[in-house]
Structures are given as C-alpha cells and as structure tokens.
N, C-alpha and C positions, 0 to 999 in steps of 0.2 A: 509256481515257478519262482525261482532263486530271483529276489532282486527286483520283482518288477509291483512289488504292493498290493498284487489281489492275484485271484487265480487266474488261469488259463481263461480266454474267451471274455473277461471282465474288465474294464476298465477303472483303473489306479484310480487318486487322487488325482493326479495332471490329466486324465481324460483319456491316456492312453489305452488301448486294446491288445494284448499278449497273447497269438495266439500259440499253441503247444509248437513245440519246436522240433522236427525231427532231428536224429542221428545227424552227425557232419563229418564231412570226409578229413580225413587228416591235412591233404594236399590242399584241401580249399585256400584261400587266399582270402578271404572276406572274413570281415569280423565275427566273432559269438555270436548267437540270435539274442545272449542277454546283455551283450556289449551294444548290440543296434537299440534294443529296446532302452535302454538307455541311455543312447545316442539321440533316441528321438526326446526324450524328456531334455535333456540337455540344449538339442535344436530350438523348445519351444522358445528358449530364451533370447534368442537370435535376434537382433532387432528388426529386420525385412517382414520375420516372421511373425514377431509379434504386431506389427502394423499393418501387416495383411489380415491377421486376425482380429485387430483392432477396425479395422472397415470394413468388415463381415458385420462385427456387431453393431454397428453404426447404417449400415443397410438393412438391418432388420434379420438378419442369420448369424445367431452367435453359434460359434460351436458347440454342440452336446457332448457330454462324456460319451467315450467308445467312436468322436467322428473321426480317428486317426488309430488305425490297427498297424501291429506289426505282426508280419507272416514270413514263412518262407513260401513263395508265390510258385516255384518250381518251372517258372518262366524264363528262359535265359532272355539278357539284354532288355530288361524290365524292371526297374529299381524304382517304381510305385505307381499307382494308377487314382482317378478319384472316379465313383460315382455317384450321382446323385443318391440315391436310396442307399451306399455301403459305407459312405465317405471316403477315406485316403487309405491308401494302403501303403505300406512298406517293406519294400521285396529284400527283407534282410539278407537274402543267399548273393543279391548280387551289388550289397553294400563294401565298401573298403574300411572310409576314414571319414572321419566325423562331416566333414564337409560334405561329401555324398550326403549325407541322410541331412541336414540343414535345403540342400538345392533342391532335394524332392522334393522337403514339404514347401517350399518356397512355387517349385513350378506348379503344384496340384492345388497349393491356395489357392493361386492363380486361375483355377479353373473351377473351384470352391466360390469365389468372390465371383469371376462371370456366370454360372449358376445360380447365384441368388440374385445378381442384378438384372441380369438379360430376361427381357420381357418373353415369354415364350422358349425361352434357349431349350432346344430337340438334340441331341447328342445322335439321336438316329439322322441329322440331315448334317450334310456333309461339311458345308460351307459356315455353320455353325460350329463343329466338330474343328474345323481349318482354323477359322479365327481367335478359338479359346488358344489353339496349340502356336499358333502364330507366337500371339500374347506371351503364353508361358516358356516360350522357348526365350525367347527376346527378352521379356523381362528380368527373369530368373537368374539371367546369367548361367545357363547352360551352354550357353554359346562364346563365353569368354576365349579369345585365343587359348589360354593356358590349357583351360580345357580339352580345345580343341585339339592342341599339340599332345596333350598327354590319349587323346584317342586316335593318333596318328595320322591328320589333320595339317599336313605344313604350310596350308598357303597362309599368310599373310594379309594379305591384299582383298577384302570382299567376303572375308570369311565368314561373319557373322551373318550375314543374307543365305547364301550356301547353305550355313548348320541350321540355320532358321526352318529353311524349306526343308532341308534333309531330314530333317528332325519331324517338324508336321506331318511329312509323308509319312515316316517310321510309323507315326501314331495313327494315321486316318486309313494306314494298311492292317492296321489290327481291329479296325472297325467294322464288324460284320455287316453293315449297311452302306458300307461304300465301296465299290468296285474300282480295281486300278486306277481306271480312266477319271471317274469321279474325284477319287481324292487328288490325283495329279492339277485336275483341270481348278477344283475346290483351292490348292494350296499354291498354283502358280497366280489365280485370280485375285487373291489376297495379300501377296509378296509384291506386287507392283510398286509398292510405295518407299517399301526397305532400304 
C-alpha cells in the first residue's frame, strides 16, 4: 500500500496497522483510507496522545507495533473501537478531518489505559464496560459543545452530561453482553456525579 511503510496487515515504523483498502464510492465524503492512515501517524504526535501513551508505558503497557490498525470497519456511525486482544481500530470510511482521527485514538487510549489499569476490568460486564465509556467520552473531548453542534446537538445548557450518557449508551448497546435495560441502568448508575 501507497504511503503507509510496510504492506497490508503489517505494521510501519510508527506501529501502525494498514489494512487493504476496498474501492470508495466517489460521493463518499470522508478522507482516502491512505489520507486516514496517515492521519493516524500524524495523530500519534498529538500531545493528549502522546501522554496517554506515555502512562500506558509507566503502568506497565507500552504499546506493541500493530496495537493501532486502520480499516474500513464497514460499520456506519463507528469511527474506532479498542479491544483488549485487537487493540485500536480505525474506521477510516467514517473519518472526515484530521481531528476526527486524533479524538479516536485519544477516546480508545482511554480505554487502552483502563484496561491495563483496572484490576480485573471484564468488558463482558456492563458497569465496567459503562465506566471506561463514561471516562472516554468525558475525557476525550467527544463531548465538546462544538462538537456537539456540529452533530446537531443545540442545547447549550448540560450538554456535556447528555453526550456523556448518550454516548455510553451508543456503546454499551453494541455490546453483546448487555441488554437494553442493563446498559441503560449500568450508564444512568454511573452519570450521577457529572
């Protein structure tokens, strides 16, 4: 692949992961998959980023080459995921503009970093699954007004608590182990404090 330092499936020098890129529609609106790939080598430089990476390695989990892939995930409304055994992912198809792909890896460090901290952290139980998303939503700056307005979003007033929860539910509804009720009960349980 054009641009990215090693082949398909193999991680660069930066660490990064490239996986094959399909066909892209002309109308799409999101960047190259070699512009994201790209974008992510660019990200690592971020200062958020590099100090969330910087206390990974100070906890005893440095990153491995390949713990940050870029894909097209084929996922709509999915712009990156982390698991413990895959690492980070980067859903290039639903990338725009450089900042997009900085905030991903910034929210999924953030669940990179409670992963190697968290004594026991089970991504199968819900209220753990609640609290990393809480974290990364909040942290990360996902939840910035601007943000918020640019996803059509106008209140003002509380908003951040709102995207917060809105947000962790997004995620703890993608999680096969947790049933509506669960994740609703898991992310209002935890929001208490906001």
């Amino acid at each position: 692949m054009a641009g990215t330092g090693g082949r398909a499936g193999e991680p660069d020098a930066t660490g990064v992961e490239a996986a094959s890129a399909p066909e892209r529609s002309q109308a799409s609106r999101c960047m190259p998959f070699e512009d994201c790939v790209a974008g992510i080598k660019s990200a690592l430089k971020d200062p958020t980023v590099r100090f969330l990476r910087e206390r990974m390695e100070k906890a005893g989990c440095p990153m491995p080459p390949g713990m940050i892939t870029a894909k097209n995930c084929g996922t709509a409304d999915k712009s990156g995921s982390y698991g413990s055994t895959v690492g980070i992912t980067v859903c290039c198809e639903e990338i725009r503009y450089q900042d997009e792909i900085s905030q991903v890896l910034i929210h999924e460090l953030v669940h990179a970093y409670d992963d190697c901290v968290v004594k026991n952290m089970d991504w199968k139980n819900c209220a753990h699954h609640a609290c990393s998303e809480i974290r990364a939503n909040h942290l990360s700056g996902d939840c910035h007004y601007k943000r918020e307005l640019l996803r059509g979003f106008m209140k003002m007033r509380g908003h951040e608590q709102e995207c917060v929860k809105r947000r962790a539910l997004m995620s703890l509804r993608n999680n096969p182990h947790c049933s509506e009720t669960a994740a609703k009960d898991a992310v209002e349980a935890r929001t208490v404090f906001l």
